[in-house]
Backbone as a printed PyTorch tensor [residue, N CA C, xyz], in Angstrom:
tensor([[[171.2840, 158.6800, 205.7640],
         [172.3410, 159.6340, 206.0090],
         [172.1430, 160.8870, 205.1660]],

        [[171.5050, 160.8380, 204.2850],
         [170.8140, 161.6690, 202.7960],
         [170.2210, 162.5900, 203.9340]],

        [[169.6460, 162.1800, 204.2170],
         [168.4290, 162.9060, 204.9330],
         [168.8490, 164.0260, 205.9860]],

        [[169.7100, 163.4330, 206.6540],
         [170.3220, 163.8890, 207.7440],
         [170.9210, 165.4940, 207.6940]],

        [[172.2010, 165.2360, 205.8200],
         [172.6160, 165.7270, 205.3860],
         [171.7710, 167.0380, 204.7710]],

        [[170.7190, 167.0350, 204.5360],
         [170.0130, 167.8020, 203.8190],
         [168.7520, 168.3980, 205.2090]],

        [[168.6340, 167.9170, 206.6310],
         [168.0800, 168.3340, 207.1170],
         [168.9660, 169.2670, 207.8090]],

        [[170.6040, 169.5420, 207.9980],
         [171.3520, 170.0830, 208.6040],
         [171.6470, 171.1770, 207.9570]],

        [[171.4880, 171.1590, 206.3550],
         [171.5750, 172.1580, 205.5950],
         [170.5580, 172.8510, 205.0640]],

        [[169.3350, 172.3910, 205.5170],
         [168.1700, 173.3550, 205.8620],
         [167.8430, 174.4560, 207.0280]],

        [[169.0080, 173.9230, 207.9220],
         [168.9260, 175.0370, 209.6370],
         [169.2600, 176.1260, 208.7320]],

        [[169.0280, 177.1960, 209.6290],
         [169.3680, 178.2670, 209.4570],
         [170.8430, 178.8090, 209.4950]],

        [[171.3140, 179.3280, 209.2100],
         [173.1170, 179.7010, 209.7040],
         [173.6270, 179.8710, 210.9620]],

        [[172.6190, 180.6040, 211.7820],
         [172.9610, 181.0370, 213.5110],
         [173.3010, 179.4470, 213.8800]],

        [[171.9220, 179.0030, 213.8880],
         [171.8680, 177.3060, 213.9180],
         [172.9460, 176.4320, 214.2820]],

        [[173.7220, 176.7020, 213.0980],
         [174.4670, 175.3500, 212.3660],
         [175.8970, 175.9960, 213.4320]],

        [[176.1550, 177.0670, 213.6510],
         [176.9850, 177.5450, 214.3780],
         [177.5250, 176.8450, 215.8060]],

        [[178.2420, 176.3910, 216.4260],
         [178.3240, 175.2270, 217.6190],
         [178.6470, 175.7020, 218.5030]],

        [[179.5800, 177.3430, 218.5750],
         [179.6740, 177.7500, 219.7310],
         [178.3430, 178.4440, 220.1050]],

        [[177.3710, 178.8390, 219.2800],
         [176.2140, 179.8280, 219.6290],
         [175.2770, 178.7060, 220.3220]],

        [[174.9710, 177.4510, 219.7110],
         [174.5830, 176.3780, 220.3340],
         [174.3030, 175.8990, 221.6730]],

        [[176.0280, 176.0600, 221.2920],
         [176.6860, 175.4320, 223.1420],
         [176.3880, 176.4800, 223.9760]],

        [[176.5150, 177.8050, 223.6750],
         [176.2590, 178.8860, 224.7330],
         [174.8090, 178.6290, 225.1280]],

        [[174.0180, 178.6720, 224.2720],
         [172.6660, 178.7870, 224.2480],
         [172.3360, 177.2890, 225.5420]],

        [[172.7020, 176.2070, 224.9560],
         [172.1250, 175.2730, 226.1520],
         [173.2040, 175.0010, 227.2690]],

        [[174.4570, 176.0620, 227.2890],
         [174.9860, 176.2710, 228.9280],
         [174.2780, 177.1500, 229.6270]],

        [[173.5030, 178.4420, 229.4250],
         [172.2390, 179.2370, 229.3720],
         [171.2680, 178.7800, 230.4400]],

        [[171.0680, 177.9660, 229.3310],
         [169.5700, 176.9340, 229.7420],
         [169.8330, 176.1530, 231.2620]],

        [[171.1100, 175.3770, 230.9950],
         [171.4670, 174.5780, 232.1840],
         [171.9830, 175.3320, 233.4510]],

        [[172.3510, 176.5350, 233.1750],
         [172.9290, 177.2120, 234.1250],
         [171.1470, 177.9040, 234.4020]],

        [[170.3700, 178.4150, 233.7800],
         [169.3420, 179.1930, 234.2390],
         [168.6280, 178.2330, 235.3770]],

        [[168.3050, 177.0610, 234.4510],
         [167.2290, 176.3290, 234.7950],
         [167.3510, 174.8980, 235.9750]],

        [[168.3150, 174.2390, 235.0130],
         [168.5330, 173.0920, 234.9730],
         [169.7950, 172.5690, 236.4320]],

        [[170.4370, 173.4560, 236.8160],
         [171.3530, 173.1550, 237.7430],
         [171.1950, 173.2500, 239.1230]],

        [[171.7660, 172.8670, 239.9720],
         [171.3590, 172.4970, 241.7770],
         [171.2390, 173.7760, 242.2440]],

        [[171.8060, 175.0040, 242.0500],
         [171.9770, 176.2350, 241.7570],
         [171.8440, 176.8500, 240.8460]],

        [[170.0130, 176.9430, 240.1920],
         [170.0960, 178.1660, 239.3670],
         [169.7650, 179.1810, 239.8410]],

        [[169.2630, 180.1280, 239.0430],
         [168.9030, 181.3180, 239.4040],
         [167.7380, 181.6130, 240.2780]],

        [[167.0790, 180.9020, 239.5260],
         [165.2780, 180.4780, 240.6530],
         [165.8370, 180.2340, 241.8810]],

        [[167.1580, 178.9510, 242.5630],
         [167.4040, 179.1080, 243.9450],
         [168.1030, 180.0260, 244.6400]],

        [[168.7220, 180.3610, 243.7220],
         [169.6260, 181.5370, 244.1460],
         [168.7440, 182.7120, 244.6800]],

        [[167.8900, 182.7440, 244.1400],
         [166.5940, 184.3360, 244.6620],
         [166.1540, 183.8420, 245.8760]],

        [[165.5330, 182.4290, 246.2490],
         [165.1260, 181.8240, 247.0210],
         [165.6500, 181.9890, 248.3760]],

        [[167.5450, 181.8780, 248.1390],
         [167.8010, 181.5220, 248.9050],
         [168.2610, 182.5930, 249.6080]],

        [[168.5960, 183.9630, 248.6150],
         [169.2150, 185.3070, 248.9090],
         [167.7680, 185.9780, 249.4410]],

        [[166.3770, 185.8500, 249.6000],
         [165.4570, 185.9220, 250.1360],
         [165.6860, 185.6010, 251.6070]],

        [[165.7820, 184.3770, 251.7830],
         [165.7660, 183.5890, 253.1060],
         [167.0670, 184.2800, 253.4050]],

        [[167.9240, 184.8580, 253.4980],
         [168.5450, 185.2200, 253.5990],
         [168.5960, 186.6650, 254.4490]],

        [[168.5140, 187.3190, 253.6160],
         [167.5640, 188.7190, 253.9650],
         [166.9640, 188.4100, 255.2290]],

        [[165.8890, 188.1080, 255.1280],
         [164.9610, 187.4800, 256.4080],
         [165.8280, 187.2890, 257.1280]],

        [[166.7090, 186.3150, 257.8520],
         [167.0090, 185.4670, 258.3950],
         [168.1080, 187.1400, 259.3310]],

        [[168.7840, 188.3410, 258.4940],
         [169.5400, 189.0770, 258.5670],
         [168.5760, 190.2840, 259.7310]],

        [[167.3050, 190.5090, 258.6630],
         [166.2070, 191.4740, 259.7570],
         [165.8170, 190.7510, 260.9140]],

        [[165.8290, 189.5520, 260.8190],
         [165.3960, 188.8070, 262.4400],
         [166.6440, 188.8360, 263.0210]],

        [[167.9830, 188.8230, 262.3850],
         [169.2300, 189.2530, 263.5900],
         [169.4800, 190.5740, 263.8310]],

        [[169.1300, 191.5060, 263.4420],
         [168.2300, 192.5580, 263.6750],
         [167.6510, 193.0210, 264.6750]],

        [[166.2800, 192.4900, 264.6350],
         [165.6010, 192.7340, 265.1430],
         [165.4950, 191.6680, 266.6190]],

        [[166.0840, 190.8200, 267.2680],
         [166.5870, 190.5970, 268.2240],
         [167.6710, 190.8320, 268.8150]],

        [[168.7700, 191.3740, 268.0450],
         [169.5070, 191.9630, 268.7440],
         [169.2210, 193.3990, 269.2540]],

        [[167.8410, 194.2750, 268.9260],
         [167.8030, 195.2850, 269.3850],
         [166.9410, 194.8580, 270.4600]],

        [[166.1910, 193.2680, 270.2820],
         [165.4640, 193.1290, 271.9420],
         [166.3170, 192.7150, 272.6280]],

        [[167.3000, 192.0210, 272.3700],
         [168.3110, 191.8690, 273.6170],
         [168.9860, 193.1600, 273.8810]],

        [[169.5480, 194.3620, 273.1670],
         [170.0780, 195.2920, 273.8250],
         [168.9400, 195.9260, 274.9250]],

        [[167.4210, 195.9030, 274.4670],
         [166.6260, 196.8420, 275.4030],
         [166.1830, 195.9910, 276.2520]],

        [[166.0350, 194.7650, 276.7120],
         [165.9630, 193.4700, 277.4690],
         [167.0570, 193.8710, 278.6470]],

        [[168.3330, 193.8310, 278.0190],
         [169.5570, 194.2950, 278.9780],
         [169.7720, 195.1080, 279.7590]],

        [[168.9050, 196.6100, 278.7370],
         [168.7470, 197.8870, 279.8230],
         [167.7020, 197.9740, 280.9800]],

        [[166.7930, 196.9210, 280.5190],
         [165.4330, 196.7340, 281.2650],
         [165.8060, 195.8920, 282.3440]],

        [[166.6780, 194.9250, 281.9740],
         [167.2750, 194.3250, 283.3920],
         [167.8090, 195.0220, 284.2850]],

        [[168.9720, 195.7910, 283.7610],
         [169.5340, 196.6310, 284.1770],
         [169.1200, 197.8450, 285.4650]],

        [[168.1560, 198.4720, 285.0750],
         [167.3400, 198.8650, 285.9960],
         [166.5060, 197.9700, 286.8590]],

        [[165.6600, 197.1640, 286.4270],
         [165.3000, 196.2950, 287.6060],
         [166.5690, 195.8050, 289.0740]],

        [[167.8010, 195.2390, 288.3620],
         [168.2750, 194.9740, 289.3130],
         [168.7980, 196.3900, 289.9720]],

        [[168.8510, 197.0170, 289.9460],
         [169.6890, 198.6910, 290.4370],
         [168.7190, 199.3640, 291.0960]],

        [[167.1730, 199.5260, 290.5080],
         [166.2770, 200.6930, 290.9740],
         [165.3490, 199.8740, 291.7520]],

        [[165.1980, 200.2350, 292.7890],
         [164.1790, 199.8180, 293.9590],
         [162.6830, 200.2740, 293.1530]],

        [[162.5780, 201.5360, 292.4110],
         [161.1780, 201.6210, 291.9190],
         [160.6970, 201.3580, 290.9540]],

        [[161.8580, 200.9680, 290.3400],
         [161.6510, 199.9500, 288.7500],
         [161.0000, 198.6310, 289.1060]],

        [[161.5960, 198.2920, 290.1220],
         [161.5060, 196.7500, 290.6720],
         [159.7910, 196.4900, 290.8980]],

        [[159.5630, 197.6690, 291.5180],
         [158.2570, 197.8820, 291.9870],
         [157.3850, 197.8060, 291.1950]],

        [[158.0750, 198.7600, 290.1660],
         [156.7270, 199.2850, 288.8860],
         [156.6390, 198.0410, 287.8200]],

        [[157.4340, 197.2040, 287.9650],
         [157.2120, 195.8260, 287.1730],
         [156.5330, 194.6540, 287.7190]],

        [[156.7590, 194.9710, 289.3440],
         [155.9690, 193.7770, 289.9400],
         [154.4480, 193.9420, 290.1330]],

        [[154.3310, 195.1490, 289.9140],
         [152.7520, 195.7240, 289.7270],
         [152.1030, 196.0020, 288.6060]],

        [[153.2050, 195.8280, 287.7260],
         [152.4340, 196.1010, 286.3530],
         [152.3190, 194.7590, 285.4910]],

        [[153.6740, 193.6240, 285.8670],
         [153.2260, 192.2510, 285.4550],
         [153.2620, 190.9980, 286.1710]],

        [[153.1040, 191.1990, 287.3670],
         [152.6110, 190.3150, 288.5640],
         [151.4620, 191.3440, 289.1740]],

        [[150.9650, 192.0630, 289.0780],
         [149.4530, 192.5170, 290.2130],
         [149.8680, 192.4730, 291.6200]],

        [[150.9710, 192.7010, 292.1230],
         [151.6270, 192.1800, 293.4420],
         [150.9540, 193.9070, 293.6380]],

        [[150.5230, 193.6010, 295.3740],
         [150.1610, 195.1620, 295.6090],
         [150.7220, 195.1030, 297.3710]],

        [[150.8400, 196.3700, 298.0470],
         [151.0160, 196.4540, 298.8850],
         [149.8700, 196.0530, 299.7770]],

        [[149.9900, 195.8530, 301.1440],
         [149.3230, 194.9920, 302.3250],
         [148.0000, 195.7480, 303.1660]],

        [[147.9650, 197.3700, 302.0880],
         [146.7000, 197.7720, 302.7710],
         [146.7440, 198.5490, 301.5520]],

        [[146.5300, 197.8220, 300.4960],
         [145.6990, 198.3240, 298.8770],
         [145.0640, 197.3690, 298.7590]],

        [[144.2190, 197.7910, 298.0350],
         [143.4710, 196.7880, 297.0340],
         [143.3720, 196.6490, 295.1710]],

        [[143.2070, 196.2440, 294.3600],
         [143.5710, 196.0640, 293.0320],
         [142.8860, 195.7840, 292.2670]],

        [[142.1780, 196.4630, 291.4510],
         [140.9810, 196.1130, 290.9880],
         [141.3330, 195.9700, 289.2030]],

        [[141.0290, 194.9010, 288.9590],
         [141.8580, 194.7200, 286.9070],
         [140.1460, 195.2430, 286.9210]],

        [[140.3010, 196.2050, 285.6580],
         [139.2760, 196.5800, 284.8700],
         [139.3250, 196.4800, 283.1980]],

        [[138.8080, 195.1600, 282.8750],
         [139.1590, 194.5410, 281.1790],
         [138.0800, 195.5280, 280.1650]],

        [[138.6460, 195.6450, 278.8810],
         [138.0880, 196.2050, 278.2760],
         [137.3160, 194.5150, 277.2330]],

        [[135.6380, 194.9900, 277.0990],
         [135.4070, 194.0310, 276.3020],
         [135.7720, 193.7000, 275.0650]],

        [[136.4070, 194.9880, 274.4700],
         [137.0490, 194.6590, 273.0800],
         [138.1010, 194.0990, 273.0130]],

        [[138.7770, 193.5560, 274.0640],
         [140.2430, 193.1890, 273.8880],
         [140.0040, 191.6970, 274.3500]],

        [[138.6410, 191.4770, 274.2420],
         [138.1920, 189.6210, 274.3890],
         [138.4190, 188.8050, 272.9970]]])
């Protein structure tokens, strides 16, 4: 118990202090140590972010998706210019010739 006594009164003063202590390893447990520290918290306010630019960025393909429908069903030459540009559909006295570029193999 000698020992004890004389190793407690060798700390330093900050040390021996119990609220500086306790702050110090609520600190620790709050930084490190808890289901929620700070490390997940970045993690998760990351994924987060992300998750915000991809609602974003599909809601501006569904608004231009909508307008693109939009005209297809309304314009007779929209209708056209899509069925020829992503079906190859051609009229009954054309012909259609795909010309590939080799760099795009």
């Amino acid at each position: 118990m000698e020992k004890v006594k004389q190793f407690i009164e060798a700390l330093p003063k900050p040390i021996k202090n119990k609220y500086l202590v306790t702050s110090i390893l609520f600190l620790f447990w709050i930084l490190f140590l808890d289901d929620y520290n700070l490390i997940n918290q970045k993690k998760m306010q990351d994924k987060v972010d992300e998750l915000v630019q991809q609602k974003e960025f599909y809601n501006s393909e569904i608004k231009s998706d909508s307008t693109e429908l939009s005209d297809l069903k309304n314009n007779p030459k929209q209708q056209e210019k899509f069925a020829r540009e992503k079906f190859l559909m051609k009229k009954d006295n054309e012909e259609v010739f795909i010309i590939r570029d080799n760099k795009d193999d």
